[in-house]
C-alpha positions as CSV (number, residue, x, y, z in Angstrom):
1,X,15.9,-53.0,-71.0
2,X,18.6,-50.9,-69.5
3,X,18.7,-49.8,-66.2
4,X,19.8,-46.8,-64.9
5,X,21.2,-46.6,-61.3
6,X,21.8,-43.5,-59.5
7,X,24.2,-43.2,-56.8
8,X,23.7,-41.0,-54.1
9,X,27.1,-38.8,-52.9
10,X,27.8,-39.4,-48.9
11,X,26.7,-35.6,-48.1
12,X,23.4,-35.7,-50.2
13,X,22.2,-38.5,-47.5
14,X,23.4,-35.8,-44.3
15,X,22.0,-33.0,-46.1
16,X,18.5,-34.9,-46.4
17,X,18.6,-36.9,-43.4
18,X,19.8,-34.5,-40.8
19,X,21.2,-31.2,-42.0
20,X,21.9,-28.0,-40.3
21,X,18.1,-26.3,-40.9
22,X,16.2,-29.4,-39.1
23,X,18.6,-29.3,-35.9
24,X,18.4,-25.3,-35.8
25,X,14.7,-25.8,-36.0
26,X,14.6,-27.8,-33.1
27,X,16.9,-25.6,-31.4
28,X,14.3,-23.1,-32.4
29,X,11.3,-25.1,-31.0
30,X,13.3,-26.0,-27.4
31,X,13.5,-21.6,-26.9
32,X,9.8,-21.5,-27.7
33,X,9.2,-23.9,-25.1
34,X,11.5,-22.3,-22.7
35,X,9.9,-18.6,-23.3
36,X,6.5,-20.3,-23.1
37,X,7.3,-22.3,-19.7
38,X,9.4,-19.1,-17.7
39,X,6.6,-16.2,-19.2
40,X,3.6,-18.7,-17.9
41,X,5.4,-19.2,-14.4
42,X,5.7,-15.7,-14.5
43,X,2.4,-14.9,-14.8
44,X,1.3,-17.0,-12.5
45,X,3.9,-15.5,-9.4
46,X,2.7,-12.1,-10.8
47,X,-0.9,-12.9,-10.8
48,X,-0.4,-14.5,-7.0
49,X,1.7,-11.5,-5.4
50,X,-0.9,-9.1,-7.2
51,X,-3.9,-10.6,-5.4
52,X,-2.3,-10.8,-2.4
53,X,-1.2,-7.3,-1.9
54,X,-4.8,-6.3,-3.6
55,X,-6.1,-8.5,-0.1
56,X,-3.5,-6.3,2.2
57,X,-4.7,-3.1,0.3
58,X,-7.9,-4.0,1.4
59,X,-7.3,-4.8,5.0
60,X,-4.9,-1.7,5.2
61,X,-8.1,1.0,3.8
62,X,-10.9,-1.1,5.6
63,X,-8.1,-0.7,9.1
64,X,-7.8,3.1,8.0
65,X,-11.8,3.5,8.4
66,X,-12.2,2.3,11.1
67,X,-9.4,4.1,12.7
68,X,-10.7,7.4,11.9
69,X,-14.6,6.0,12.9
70,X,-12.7,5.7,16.4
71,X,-11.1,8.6,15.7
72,X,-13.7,10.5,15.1
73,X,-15.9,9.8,18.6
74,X,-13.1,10.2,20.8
75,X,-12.7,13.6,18.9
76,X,-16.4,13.9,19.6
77,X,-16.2,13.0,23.2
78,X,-13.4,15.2,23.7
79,X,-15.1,18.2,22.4
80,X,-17.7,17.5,25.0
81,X,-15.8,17.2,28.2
82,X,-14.3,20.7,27.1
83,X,-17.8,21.8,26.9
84,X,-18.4,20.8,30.5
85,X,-15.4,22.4,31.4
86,X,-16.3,25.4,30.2
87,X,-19.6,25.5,31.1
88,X,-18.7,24.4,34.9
89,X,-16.1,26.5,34.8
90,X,-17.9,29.8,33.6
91,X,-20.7,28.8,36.5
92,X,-17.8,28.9,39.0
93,X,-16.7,32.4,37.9
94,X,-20.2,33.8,37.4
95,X,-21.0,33.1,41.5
96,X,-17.3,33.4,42.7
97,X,-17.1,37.3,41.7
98,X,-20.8,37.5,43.2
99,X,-19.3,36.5,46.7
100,X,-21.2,33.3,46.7
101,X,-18.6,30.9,48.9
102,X,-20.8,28.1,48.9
103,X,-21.9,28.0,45.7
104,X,-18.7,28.2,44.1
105,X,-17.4,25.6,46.4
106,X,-20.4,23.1,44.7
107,X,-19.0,23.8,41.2
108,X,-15.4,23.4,42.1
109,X,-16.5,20.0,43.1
110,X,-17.8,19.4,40.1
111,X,-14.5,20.0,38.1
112,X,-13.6,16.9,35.8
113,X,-10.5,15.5,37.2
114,X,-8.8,16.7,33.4
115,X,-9.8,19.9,34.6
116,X,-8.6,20.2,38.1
117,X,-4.9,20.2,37.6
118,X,-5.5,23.6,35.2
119,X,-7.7,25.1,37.3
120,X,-5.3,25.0,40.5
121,X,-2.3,26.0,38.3
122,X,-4.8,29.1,37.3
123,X,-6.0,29.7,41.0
124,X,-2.3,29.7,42.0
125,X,-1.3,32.9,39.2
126,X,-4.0,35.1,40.8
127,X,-6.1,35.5,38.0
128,X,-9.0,37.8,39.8
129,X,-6.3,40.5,41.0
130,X,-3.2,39.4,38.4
131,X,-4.3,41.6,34.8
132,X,-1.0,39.1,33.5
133,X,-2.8,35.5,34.5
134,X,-3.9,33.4,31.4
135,X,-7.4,34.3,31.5
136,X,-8.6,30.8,31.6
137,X,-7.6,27.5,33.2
138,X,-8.2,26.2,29.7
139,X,-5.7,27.9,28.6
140,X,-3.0,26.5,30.9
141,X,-0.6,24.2,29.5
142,X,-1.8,21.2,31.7
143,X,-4.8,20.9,30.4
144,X,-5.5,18.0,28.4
145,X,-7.9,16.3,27.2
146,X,-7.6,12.2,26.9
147,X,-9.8,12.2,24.3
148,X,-8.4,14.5,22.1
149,X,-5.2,12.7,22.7
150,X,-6.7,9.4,21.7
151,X,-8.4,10.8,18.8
152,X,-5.5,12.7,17.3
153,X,-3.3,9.4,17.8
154,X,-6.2,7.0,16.3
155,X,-6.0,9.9,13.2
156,X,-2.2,10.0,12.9
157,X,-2.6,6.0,13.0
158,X,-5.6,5.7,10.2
159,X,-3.3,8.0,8.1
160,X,-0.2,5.3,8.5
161,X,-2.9,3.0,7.0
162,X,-4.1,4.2,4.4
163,X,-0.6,5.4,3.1
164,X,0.6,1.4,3.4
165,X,-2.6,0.9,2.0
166,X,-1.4,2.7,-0.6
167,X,1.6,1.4,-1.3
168,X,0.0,-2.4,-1.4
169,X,-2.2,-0.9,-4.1
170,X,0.6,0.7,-6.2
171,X,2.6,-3.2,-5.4
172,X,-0.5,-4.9,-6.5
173,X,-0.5,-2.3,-9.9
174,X,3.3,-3.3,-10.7
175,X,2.5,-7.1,-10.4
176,X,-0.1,-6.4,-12.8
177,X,2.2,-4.4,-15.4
178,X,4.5,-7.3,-15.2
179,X,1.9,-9.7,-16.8
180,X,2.0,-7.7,-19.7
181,X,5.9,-8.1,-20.5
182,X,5.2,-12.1,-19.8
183,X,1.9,-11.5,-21.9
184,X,4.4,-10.4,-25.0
185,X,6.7,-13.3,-24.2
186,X,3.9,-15.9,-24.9
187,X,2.5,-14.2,-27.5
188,X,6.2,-14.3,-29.4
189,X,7.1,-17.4,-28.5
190,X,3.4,-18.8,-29.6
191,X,3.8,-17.0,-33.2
192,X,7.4,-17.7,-33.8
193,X,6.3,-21.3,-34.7
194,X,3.9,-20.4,-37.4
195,X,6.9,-18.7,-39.3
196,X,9.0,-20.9,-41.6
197,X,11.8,-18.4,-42.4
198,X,14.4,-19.1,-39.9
199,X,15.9,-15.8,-39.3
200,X,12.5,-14.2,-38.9
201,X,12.4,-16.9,-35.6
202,X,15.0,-15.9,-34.7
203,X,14.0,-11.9,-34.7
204,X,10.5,-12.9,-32.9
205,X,12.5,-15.6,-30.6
206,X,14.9,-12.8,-29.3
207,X,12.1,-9.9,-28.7
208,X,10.5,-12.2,-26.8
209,X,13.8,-13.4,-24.4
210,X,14.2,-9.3,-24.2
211,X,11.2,-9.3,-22.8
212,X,11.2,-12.2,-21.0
213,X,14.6,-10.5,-18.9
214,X,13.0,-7.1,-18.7
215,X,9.9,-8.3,-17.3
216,X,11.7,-10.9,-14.7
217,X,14.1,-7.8,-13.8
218,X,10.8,-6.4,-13.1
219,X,9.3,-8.6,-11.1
220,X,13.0,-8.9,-8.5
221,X,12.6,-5.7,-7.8
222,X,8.9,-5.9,-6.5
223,X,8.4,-6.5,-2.7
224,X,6.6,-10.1,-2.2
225,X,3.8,-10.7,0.4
């Protein structure tokens, strides 16, 4: 019985044993990885800054609230004490013309101390014989009201707070929209392992570094809390 014997060339054993389509495979495999490793960590940073600046959104509204709240009663209170003022100050008027000294004396000393510095200004111009006077001591430049001062400041301030409350909001929103270009990335890298044609791994492999850079571009320009 003859044998046959067949020898085996030198570069059929490299071609079987270790060629150029395992090692670009595994080159293949190592990007997956790669893509898969960076997209997940940046998720993860984007998913941390997002709920933190979602928290500082929060605070920044729930700060803005309350500002006006305060806002709001010192507003209150200050449309009060120019009530008073008024209403004191009409009284004083209504018995001063009618010659009644003593009377009038009693409501001057009942002037709010806010009051008093636009009264005397108004006293000094004459008004009861000067047709140019400022017809009212309310009127008078020096009047002023610490409420109203305290309640347009608190408003001025609870707008400040909701625009950075704003602005954490729109952060929070960009963090989010960065997810998505790491969301691509994983899906990519995921799926180019399920395709055997090499150059279609490579096509899916290099969308998914594109987006990989876009989305980490991204994310450096984003403020961090």
């Amino acid at each position: 019985m003859s044998e046959h014997v067949h020898v085996h060339a030198p570069h059929e054993f490299s071609e079987s044993e270790g060629g150029g389509a395992t090692r670009n495979e595994r080159v293949m495999e190592l990007v997956a990885t790669l893509l898969l490793a960076m997209a997940t960590l940046g998720i993860a940073w984007s998913g941390y800054q997002g709920a933190r600046w979602n928290g500082k959104a929060a605070e920044e509204y729930s700060a803005a609230n309350g500002e006006r709240a305060h806002a709001n009663r010192a507003a209150i209170s200050g449309a009060q004490d120019r009530t008073q003022d008024l209403l004191n100050f009409n009284r004083w008027l209504e018995v001063k013309t009618e010659g009644n000294t003593q009377l009038a004396d009693l409501y001057e000393r009942r002037f709010r101390n806010e009051f008093r510095p636009a009264f005397e200004t108004w006293i000094a111009e004459d008004p009861l014989n000067n047709a140019d006077a400022i017809p009212s001591p309310l009127r008078e430049k020096n009047y002023v009201l610490s409420n109203e001062v305290k309640a347009d400041k608190l408003e001025r301030l609870g707008d400040l707070r909701f625009e950075q409350g704003k602005d954490a909001t729109e952060n929070a929103d960009n963090y989010v929209f960065a997810t998505v270009f790491f969301a691509v990335v994983l899906f990519f890298a995921g799926i180019s392992l399920r395709f055997q044609w090499f150059p279609m791994r490579v096509f899916i492999l290099s969308l998914g570094a594109v987006m990989l850079v876009y989305g980490g571009i991204h994310l450096l320009g984003l403020p961090t809390h």
